[in-house]
C-alpha positions as CSV (number, residue, x, y, z in Angstrom):
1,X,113.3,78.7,104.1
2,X,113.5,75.3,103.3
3,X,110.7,73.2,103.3
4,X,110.0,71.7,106.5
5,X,107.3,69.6,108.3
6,X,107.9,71.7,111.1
7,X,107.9,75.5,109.9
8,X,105.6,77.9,110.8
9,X,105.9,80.9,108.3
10,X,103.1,81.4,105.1
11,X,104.2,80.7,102.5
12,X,105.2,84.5,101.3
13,X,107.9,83.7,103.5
14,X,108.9,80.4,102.6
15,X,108.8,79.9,99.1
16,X,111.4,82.8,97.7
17,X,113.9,81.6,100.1
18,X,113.8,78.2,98.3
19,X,114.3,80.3,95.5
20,X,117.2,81.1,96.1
21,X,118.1,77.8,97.9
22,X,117.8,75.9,94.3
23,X,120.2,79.4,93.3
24,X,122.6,78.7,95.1
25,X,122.3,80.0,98.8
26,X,122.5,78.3,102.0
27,X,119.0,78.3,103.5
28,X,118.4,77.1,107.2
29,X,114.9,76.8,108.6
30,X,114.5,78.3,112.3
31,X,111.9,75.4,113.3
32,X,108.2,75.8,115.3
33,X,107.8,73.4,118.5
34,X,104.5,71.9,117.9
35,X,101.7,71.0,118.2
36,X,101.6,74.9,119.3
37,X,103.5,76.3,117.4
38,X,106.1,78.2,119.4
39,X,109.4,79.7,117.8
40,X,111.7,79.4,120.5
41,X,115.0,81.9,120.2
42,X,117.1,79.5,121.7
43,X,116.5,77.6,118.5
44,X,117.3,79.9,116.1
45,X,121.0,80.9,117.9
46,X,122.6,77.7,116.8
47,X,121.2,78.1,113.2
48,X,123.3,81.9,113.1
49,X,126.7,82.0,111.8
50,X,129.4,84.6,111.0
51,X,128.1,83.8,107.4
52,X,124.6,84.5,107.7
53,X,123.2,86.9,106.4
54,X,119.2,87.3,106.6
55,X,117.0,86.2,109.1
56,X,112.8,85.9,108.2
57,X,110.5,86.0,110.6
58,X,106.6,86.1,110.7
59,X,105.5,88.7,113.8
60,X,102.4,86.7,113.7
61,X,101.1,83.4,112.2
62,X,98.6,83.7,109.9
63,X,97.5,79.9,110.6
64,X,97.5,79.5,114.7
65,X,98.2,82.6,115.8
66,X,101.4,82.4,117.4
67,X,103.2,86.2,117.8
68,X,107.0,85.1,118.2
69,X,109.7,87.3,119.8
70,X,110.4,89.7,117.3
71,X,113.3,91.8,119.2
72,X,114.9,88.6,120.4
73,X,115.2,87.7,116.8
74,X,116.5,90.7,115.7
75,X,119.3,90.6,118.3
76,X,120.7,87.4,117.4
77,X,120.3,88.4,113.9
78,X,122.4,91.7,114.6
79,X,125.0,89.6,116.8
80,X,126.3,87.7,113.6
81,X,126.2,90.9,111.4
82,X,123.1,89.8,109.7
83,X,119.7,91.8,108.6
84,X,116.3,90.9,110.3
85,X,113.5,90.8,107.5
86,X,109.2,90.7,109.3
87,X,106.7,89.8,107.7
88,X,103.8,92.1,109.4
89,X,101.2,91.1,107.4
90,X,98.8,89.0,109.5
91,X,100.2,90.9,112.7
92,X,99.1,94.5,111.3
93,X,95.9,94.9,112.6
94,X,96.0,93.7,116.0
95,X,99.6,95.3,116.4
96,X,100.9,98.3,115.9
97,X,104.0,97.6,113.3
98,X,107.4,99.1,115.6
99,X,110.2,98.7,113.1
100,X,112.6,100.6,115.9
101,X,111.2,98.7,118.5
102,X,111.6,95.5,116.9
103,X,114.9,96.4,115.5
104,X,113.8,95.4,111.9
105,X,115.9,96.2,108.9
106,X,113.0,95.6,106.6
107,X,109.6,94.6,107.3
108,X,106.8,93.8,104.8
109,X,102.6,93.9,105.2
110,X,99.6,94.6,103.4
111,X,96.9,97.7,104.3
112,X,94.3,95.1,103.3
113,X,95.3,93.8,106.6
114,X,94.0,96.6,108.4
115,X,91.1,97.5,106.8
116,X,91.9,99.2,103.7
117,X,92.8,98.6,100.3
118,X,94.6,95.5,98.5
119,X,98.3,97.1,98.4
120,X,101.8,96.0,99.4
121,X,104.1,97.9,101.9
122,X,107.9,97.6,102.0
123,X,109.4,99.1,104.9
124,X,113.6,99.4,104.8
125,X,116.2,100.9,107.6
126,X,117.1,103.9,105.8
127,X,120.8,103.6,106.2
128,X,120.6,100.4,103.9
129,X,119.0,102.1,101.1
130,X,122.3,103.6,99.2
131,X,123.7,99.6,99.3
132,X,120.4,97.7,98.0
133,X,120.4,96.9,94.0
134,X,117.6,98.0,92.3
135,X,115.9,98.0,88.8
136,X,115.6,101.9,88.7
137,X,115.3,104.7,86.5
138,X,119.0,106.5,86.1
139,X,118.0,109.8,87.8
140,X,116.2,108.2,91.0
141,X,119.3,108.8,93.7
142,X,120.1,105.4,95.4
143,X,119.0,106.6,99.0
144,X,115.4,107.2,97.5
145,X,112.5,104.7,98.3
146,X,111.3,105.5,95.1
147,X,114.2,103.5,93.5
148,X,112.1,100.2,94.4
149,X,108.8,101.4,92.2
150,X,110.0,102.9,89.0
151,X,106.2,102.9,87.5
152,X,103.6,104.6,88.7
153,X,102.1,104.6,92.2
154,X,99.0,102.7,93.1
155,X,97.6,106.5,93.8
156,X,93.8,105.2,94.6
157,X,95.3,102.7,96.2
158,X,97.4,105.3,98.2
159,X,94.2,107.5,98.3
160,X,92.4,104.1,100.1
161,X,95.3,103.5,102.3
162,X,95.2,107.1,103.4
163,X,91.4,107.1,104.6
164,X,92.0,103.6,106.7
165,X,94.5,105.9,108.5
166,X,91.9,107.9,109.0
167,X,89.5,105.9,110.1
168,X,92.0,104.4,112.7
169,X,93.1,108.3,114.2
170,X,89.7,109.7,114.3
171,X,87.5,106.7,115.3
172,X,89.9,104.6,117.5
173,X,92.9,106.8,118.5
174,X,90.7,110.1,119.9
175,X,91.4,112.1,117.2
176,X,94.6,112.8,117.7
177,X,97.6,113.0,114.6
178,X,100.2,111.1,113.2
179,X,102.2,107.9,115.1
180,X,100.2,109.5,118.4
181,X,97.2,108.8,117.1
182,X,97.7,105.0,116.1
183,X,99.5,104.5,119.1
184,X,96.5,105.4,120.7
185,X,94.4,103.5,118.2
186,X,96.4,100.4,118.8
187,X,96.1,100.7,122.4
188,X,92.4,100.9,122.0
189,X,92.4,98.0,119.7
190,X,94.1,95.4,122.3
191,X,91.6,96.5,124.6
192,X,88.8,95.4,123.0
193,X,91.1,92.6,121.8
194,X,91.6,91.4,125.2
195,X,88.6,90.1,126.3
196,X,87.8,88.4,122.8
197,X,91.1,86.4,123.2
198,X,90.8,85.4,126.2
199,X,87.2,84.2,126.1
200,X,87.1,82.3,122.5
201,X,90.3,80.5,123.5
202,X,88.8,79.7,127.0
203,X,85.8,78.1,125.0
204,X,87.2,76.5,122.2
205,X,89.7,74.4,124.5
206,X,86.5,73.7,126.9
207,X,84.9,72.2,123.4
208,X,84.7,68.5,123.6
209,X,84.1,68.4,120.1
210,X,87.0,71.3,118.9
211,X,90.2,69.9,118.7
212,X,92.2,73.5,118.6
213,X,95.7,73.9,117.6
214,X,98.3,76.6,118.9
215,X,99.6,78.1,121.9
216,X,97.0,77.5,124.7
217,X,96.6,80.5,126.5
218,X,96.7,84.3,125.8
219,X,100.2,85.3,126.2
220,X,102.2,84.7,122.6
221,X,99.4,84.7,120.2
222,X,97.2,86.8,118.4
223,X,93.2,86.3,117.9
224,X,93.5,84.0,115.6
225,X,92.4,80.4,116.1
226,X,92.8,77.0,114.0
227,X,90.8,73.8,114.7
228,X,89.3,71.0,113.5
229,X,86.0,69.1,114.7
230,X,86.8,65.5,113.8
231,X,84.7,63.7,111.7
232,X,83.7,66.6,110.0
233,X,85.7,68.5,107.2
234,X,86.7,71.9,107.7
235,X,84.7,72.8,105.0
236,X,81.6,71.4,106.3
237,X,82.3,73.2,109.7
238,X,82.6,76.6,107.6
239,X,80.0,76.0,105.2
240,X,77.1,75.5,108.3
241,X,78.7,78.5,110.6
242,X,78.0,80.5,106.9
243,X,74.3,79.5,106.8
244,X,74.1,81.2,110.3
245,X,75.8,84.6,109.3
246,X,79.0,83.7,110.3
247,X,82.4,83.8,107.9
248,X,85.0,82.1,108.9
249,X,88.2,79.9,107.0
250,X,88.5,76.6,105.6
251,X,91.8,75.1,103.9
252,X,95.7,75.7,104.7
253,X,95.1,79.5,104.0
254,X,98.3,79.5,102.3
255,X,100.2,78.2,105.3
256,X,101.3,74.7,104.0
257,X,103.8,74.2,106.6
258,X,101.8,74.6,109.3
259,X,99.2,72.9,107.7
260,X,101.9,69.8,107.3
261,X,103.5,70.1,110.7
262,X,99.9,69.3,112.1
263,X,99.5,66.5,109.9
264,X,96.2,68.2,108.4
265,X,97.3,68.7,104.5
266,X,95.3,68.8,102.3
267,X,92.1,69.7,104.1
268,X,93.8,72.0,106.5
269,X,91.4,73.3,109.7
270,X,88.9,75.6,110.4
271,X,90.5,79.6,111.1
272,X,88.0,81.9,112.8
273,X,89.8,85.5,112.7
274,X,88.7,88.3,115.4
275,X,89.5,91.6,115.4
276,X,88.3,94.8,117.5
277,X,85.1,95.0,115.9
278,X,83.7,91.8,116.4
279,X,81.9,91.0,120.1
280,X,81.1,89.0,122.4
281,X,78.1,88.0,121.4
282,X,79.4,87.1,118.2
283,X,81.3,84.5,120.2
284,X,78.0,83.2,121.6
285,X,77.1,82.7,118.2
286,X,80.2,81.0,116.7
287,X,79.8,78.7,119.8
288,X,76.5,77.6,119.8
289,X,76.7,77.1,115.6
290,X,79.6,74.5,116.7
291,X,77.2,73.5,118.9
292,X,74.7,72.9,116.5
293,X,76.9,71.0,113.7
294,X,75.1,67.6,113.0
């Protein structure tokens, strides 16, 4: 991905595909509408040629929020003959990853995402395995995942990973095993979700002194909000919601673009980031220390 003043992907997804673009390769952004934030599929068709080749998409933005159409992309992707690459990362732990569902040919995200260890996770459609390069060790067959880690495994890492899993089964999926169990989980997860969303976004747009960014109401979006209370830095807004307990983000949180396309670089916004443990009454709170900013 080029840069643009009007992309929405972190910069994981931005930066290696300019990369290539000073390599060589033909990179061509699929742009956000903002000021929400929206990635429309109907922009990305006329981008797609018989020549492309890879198509990068964020399942959710890490910045405002937005969850684009995952599917939709991966069906204009696989209409030209080219591969659909998601980033999962900041989508992880409020949805469950569905590589099938999606019709991804690689996705990529990180357990520290969903409550578990600092590690990265590469996820490839089997089928492409025997046809990808890789800097492997002779005797590692070319359809083996393994041929993408020739050290050794992260195992405590692994070990880590492996307990988040069970955390997720036994406390939020009922107990039950394997891809039943997080489905469960997940399900779990958006219902508790649900009423989070919908409230803080009620409340921050009722504001007068928030000036919140993204897409407006619940459908298309994750709990994640970005806003600014002008006249006061982002940092200023995040430093007094701290001395009351509360943690939230200040900067561009590596999203530079979206930071850009808003016109807020350097200082960025504020980010407060909810997930199925937090409450309602933890909303009270984060609205009344807005309330309370001098």
């Amino acid at each position: 991905m080029r840069s643009s003043s009007r992309s929405l992907e972190h910069e994981s997804n931005a930066s290696p595909w300019r990369w290539l673009e000073a390599q060589g390769a033909v990179v061509k952004v699929w742009k956000a509408r903002w000021p929400e934030g929206r990635l429309e599929p109907a922009d990305l068709r006329p981008l797609l040629t018989a020549r492309t080749r890879l198509v990068a998409v964020t399942a959710a933005a890490n910045s405002v929020g937005t969850a684009p159409d995952v599917t939709a992309a991966a069906t204009l992707a696989h209409s030209v003959g080219a591969w659909l690459i998601v980033d999962a990362v900041h989508s992880s732990p409020h949805q469950l990853p569905d590589v099938r569902g999606w019709g991804a040919d690689f996705a990529v995200f990180s357990p520290y995402k969903v409550f578990g260890p600092h590690m990265g996770c590469l996820y490839v459609r089997h089928e492409l395995l025997p046809r990808l390069p890789a800097d492997k060790l002779w005797f590692v067959p070319e359809d083996s995942p393994q041929k993408f880690e020739p050290g050794t495994a992260n195992h405590e890492g692994l070990a880590g990973w492996l307990g988040t899993l069970r955390y997720v089964r036994e406390v939020l999926g009922g107990g039950q095993p394997g891809r039943v169990g997080l489905e469960q989980a997940f399900r779990r997860i958006e219902s508790l979700e649900r009423p989070l969303l919908e409230s803080t976004l009620e409340r921050l747009r009722a504001h007068k002194r928030v000036r919140l960014y993204g897409i407006p109401e619940p459908k298309g979006r994750v709990a994640t909000f970005c806003f600014n209370v002008p006249g006061v830095p982002p940092r200023a807004v995040a430093e007094h919601l701290a001395r009351q307990g509360m943690g939230v983000a200040a900067g561009h949180y590596y999203a530079t673009l979206s930071m850009q396309a808003l016109g807020l670089m350097p200082e960025g916004a504020v980010r407060v980031s909810l997930l199925h443990y937090n409450t309602l009454a933890e909303v009270d709170r984060l609205l009344a220390g807005l309330d309370s900013l001098p």
